[in-house]
N, C-alpha and C positions, 0 to 999 in steps of 0.2 A: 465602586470597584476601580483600584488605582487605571486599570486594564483600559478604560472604557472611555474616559476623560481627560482632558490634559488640562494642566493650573489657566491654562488660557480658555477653559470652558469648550471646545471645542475636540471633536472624538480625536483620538489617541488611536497612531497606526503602527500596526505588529504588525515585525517579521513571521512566517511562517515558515518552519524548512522541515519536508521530510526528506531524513537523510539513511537511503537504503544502499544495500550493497552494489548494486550496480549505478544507483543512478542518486542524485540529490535533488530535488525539484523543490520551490516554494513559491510563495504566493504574499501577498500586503495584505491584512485585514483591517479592511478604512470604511469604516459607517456598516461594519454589517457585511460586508461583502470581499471577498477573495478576488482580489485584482492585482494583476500585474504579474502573472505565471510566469513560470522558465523553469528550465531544468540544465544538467551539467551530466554527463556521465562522468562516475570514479576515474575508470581509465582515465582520461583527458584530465584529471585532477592530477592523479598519481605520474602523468607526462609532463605535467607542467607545474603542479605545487597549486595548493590555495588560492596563491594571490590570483589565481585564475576567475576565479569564483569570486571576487570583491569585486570586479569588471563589468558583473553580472546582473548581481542582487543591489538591492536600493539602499544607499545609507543613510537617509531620512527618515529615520521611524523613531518609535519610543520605547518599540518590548522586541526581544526576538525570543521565540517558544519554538521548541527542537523538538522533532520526533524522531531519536537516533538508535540506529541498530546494527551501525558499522564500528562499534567497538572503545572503549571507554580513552583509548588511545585520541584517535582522532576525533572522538568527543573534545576532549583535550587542547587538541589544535586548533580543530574549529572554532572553539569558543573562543581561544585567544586572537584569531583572527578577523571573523566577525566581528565580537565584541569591538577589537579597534575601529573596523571599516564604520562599523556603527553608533559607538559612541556610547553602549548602553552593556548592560548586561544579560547576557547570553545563559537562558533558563531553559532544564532539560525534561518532557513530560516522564513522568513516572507511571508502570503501570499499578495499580491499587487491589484491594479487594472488592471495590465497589464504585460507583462516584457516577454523576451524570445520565442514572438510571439503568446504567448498567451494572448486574453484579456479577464476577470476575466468578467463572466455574472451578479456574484452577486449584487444586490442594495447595501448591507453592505459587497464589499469584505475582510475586515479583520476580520467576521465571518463564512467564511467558513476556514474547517479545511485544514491545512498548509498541511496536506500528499494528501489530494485531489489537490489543488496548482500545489505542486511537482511531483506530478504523471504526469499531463496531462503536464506539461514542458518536461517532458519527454517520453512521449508518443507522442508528437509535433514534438520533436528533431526528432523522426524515421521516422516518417510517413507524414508529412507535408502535407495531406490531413483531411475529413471528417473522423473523429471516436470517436470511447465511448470508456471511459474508465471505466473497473470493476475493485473495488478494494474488494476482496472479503475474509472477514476478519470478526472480532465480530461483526463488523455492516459491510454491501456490498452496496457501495458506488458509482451509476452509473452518468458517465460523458460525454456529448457530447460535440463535437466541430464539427465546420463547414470548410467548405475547405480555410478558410481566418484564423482561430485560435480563432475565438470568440465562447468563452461558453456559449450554447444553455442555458444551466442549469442542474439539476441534481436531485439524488432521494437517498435517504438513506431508509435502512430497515436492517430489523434484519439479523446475519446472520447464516449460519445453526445450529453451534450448540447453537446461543444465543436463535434463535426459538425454537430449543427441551428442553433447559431449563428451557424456561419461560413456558413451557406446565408441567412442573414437578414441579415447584414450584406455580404455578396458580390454580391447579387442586392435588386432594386425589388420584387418581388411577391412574395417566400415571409416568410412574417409571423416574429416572433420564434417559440419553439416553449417550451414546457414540455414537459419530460421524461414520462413517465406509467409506470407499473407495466410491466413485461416482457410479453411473450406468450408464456407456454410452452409451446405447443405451433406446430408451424408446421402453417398452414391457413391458407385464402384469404381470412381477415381481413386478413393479413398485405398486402394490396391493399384501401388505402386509396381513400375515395372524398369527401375531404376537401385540402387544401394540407397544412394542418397535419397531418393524421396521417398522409397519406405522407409525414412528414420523420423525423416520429419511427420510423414504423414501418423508411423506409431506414438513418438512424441506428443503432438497435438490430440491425438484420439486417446491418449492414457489419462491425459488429464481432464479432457472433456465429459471422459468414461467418469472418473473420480468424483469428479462434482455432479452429475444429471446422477450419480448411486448415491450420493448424500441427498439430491434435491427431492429425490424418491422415497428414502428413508424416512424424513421428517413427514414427506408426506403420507406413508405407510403409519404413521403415526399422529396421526389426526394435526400436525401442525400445513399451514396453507403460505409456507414461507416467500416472502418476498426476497428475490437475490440478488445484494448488491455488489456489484464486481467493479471489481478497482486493479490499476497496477499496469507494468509495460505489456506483459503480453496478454491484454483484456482482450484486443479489437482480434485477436488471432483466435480467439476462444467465442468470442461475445453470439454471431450468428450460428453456431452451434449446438447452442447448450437445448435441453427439454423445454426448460421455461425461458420467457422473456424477462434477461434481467433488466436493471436499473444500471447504468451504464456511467460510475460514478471517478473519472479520472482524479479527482485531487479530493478523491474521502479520509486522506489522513492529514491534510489539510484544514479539511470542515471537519472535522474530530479535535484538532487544535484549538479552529475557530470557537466551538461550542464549549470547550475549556475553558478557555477565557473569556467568554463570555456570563461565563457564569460563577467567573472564580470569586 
């Protein structure tokens, strides 16, 4: 595997980048392992340009493998960007019908989005059972598979603070909102006595609600799912949920990782 080795006999390290709507984050995969994280919010991309992001990421590698869902545009830029900073060429994952033990539920699999794809390859890799995966982020993205790796299917919805925005932008009187740390436990805080912290607090419990009625459902249906949750607003959700998920920040990342390593 070109991926794996370089002409000098010694491992060959990838860039990794998941590049989401709000945020771009990657990682180096050098012997096996995911080192050297970071992240960049779009904003501060979109204030300052790319070359922001070459400041960042490491130009010493051999492959860079993209998980992109911000648009075939800046697909475009970034490639040409990176690519220079890095020397190599700039390769973008595809989602499939099948591949890496996973088989793709969709009618039109190469319309669902490549970081849902990527995710569950890598939440497959860990777990090689029954589980959902949340990817909880501007939109929170739930995903089941079965204990053979076939995609039950899945559910998109807003995600917390896209919820409280769109209540401030929809409506004259509920003010913009700022996100705030989770409530882990559910108690009659949970009944706000504020505008703004009944927005958050319904934002946060809609999606909470969303996923613990999926983790329910599998399990009303004889699957004993494992759930692994990924994405910016995991830790706002994470002490919440019905079950104890798997708590897996850079799964689109190791969904990468597992890509090539097996390509």
């Amino acid at each position: 595997c070109r991926h794996c080795w370089s002409s000098e006999g010694g491992r060959m390290k990838a860039l990794l980048m998941d590049v989401g709507n709000s945020r771009i984050k990657w990682g180096v995969l050098d012997d096996g392992e995911i080192k050297r994280t970071g992240h960049i919010s779009q904003e501060r991309i979109r204030e300052k340009g790319l070359q922001v992001l070459t400041t960042k990421i490491p130009g010493r590698v051999d492959d860079v493998f993209v998980s992109n869902v911000a648009g075939t545009t800046f697909a475009t830029r970034l490639s040409g960007v990176v690519g220079v900073h890095c020397d190599c060429d700039v390769r973008f994952a595809r989602t499939q019908r099948r591949g890496w033990g996973v088989t793709n539920g969709y009618t039109q699999p190469r319309r669902m989005g490549v970081d849902r794809w990527v995710a569950m390859i890598g939440a497959w890799a860990e777990v090689r059972a029954a589980c959902m995966v949340v990817d909880a982020g501007t939109a929170v993205t739930i995903d089941a598979l079965d204990d053979e790796g076939m995609h039950l299917g899945g559910q998109i919805i807003p995600g917390v603070a896209t919820m409280a925005n769109s209540l401030s932008s929809a409506t004259s009187d509920i003010p913009t909102v700022r996100p705030a740390p989770g409530r882990g436990v559910a108690d009659l805080g949970m009944f706000a006595r504020n505008t703004a912290a009944a927005v958050r607090e319904g934002a946060q419990n809609a999606v909470v609600g969303a996923v613990d009625r999926a983790i329910r459902t599998l399990q009303s249906n004889a699957y004993q799912p494992a759930v692994v949750l990924t994405g910016g607003d995991a830790s706002r959700i994470l002490n919440a949920l019905c079950e104890t998920p798997l708590h897996r920040p850079h799964l689109v990342l190791r969904g990468l990782a597992r890509m090539l390593d097996t390509a």
